[in-house]
C-alpha positions as protocol buffer text, in pm:
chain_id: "A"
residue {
  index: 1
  type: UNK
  ca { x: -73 y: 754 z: -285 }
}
residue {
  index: 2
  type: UNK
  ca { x: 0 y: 824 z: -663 }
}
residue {
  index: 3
  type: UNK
  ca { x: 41 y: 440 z: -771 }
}
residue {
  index: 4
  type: UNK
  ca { x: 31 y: 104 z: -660 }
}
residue {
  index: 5
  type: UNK
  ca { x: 81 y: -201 z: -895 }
}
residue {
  index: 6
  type: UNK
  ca { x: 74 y: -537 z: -783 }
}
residue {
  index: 7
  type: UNK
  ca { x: 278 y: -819 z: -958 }
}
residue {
  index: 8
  type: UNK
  ca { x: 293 y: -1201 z: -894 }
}
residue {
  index: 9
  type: UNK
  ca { x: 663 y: -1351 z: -811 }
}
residue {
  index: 10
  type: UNK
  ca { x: 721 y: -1698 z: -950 }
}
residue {
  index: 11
  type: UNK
  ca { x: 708 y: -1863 z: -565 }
}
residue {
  index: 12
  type: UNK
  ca { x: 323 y: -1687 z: -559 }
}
residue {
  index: 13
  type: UNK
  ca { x: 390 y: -1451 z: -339 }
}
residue {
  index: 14
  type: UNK
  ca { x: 277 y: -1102 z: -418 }
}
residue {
  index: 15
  type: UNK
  ca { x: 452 y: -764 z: -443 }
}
residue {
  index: 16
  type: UNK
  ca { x: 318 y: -414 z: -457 }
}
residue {
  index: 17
  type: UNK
  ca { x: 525 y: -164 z: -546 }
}
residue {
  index: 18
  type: UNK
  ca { x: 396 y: 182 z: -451 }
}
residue {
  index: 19
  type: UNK
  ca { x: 461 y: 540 z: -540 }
}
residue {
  index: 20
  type: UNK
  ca { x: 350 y: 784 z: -235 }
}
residue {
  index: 21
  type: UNK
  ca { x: 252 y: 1143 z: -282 }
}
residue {
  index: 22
  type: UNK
  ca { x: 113 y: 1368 z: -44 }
}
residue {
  index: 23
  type: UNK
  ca { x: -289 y: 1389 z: -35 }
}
residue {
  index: 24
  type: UNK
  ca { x: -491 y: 1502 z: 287 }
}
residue {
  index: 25
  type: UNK
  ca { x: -438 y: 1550 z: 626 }
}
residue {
  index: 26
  type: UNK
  ca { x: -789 y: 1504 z: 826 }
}
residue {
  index: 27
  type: UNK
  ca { x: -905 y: 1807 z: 557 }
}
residue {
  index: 28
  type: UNK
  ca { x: -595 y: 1991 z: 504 }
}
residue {
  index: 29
  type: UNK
  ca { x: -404 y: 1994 z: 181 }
}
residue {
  index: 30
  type: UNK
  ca { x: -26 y: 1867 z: 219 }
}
residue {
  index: 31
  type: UNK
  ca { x: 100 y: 2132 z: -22 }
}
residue {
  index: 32
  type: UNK
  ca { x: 328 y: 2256 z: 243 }
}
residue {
  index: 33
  type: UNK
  ca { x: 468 y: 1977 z: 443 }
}
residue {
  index: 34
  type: UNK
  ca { x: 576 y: 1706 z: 215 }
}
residue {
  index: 35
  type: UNK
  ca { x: 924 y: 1662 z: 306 }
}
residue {
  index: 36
  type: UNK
  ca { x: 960 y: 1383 z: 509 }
}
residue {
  index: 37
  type: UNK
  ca { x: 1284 y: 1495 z: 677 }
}
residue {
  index: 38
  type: UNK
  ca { x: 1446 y: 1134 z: 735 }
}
residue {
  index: 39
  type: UNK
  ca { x: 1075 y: 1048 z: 899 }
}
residue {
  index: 40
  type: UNK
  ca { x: 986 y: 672 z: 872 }
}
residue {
  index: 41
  type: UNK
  ca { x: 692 y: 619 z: 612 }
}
residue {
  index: 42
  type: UNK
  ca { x: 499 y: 220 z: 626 }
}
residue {
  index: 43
  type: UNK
  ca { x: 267 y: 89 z: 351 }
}
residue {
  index: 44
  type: UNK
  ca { x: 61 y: -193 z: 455 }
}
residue {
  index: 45
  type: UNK
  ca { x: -120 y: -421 z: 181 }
}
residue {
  index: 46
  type: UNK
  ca { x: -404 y: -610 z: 325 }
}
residue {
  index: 47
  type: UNK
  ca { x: -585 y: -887 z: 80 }
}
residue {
  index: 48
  type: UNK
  ca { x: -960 y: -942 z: 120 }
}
residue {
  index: 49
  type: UNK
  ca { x: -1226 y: -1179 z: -54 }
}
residue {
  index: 50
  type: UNK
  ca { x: -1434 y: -990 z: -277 }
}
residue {
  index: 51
  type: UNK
  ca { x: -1724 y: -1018 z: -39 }
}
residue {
  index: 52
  type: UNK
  ca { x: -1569 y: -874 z: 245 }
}
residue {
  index: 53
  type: UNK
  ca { x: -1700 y: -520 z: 142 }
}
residue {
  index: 54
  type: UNK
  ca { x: -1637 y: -368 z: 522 }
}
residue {
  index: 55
  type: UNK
  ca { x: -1258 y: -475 z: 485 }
}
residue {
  index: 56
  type: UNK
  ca { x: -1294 y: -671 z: 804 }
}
residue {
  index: 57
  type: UNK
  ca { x: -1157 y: -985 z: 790 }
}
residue {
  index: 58
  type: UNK
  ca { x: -783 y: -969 z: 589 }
}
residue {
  index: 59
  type: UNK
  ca { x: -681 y: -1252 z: 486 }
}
residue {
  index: 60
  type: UNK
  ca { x: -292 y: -1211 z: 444 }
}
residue {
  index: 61
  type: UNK
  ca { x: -100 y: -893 z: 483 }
}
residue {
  index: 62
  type: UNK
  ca { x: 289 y: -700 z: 452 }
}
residue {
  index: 63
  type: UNK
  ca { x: 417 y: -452 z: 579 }
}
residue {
  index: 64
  type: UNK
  ca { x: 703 y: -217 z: 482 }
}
residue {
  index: 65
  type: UNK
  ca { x: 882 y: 99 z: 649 }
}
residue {
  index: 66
  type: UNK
  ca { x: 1158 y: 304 z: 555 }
}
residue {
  index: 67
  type: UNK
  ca { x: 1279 y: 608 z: 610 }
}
residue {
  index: 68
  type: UNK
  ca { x: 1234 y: 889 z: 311 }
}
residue {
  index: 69
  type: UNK
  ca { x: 1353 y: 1240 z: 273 }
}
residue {
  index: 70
  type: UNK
  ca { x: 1058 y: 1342 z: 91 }
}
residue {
  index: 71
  type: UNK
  ca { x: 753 y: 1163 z: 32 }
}
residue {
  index: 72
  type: UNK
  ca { x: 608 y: 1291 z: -276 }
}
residue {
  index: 73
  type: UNK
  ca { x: 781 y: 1003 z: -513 }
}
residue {
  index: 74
  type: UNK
  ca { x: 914 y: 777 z: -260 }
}
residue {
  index: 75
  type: UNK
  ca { x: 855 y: 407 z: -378 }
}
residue {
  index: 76
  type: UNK
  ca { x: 829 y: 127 z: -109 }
}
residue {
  index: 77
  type: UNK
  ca { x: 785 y: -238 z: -164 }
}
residue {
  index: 78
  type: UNK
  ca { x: 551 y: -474 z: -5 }
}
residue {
  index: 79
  type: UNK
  ca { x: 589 y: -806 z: -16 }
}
residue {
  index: 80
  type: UNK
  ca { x: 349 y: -1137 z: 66 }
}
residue {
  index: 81
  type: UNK
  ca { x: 519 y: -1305 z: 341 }
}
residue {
  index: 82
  type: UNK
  ca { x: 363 y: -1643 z: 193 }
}
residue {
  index: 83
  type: UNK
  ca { x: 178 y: -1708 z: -121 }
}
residue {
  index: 84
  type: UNK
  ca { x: -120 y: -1558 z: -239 }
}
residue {
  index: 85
  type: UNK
  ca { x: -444 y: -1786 z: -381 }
}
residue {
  index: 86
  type: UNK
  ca { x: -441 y: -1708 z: -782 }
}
residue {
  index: 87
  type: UNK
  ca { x: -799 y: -1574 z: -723 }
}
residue {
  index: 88
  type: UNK
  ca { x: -911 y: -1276 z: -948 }
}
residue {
  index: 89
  type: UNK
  ca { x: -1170 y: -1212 z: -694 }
}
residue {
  index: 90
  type: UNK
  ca { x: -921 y: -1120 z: -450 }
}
residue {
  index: 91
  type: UNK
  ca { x: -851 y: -740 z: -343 }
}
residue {
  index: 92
  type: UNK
  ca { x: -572 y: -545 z: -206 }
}
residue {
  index: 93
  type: UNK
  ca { x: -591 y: -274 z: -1 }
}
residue {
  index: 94
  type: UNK
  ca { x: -294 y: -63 z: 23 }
}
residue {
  index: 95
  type: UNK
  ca { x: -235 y: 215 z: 267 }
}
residue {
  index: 96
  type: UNK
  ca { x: 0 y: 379 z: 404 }
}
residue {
  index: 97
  type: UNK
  ca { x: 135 y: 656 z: 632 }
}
residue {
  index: 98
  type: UNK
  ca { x: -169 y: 921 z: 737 }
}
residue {
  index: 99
  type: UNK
  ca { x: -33 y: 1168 z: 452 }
}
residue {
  index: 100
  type: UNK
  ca { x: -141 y: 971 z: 163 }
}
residue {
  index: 101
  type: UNK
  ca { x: -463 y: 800 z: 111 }
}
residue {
  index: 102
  type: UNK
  ca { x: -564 y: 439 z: 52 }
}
residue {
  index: 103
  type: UNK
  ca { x: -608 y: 269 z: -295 }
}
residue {
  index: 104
  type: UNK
  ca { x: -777 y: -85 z: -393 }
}
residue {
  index: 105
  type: UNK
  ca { x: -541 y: -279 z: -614 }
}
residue {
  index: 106
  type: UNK
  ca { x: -674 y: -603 z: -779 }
}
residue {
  index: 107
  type: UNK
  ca { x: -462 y: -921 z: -672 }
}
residue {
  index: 108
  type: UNK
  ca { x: -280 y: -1077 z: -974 }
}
């Protein structure tokens, strides 16, 4: 995953927009293999109280997938299916498709 912003809609839900780039594959580099060919890619976004440090217990999460020709640049959007506390504690956990690695975004 290259980036991942999160951003607060006016009806508190959340969106995270994310920009995908290729990263490992269990230990192998992606440098050959990137394009998607028309292959469905999801990004999940998973929010967590700040002292769930084993990411066990989510407390809301979204779910997009779409199908991209290449990954390295694709953007999806992820979107709170209901609203999300205002808590600064909170943290999002983005991931996506094996390719790419996971990120921790703070919740807005």
């Amino acid at each position: 995953m290259l980036d991942a912003t999160a951003t607060r809609l006016e009806d508190d839900r959340v969106s995270v927009d994310v920009t995908l780039a290729c990263g490992l594959v269990y230990g192998m580099a992606r440098s050959v293999g990137c394009d998607a060919d028309g292959e469905r890619v999801c990004v999940a976004a998973e929010w967590y109280a700040a002292d769930d440090t084993a990411f066990a217990h989510p407390l809301h999460r979204a779910e997009s997938c779409q199908k991209v020709p290449d990954i390295i640049g694709a953007h999806v959007t992820v979107t709170s299916p209901e609203a999300v506390d205002r808590d600064p504690g909170l943290r999002i956990l983005v991931s996506a498709d094996p390719r790419v690695s996971n990120v921790i975004i703070p919740n807005p």
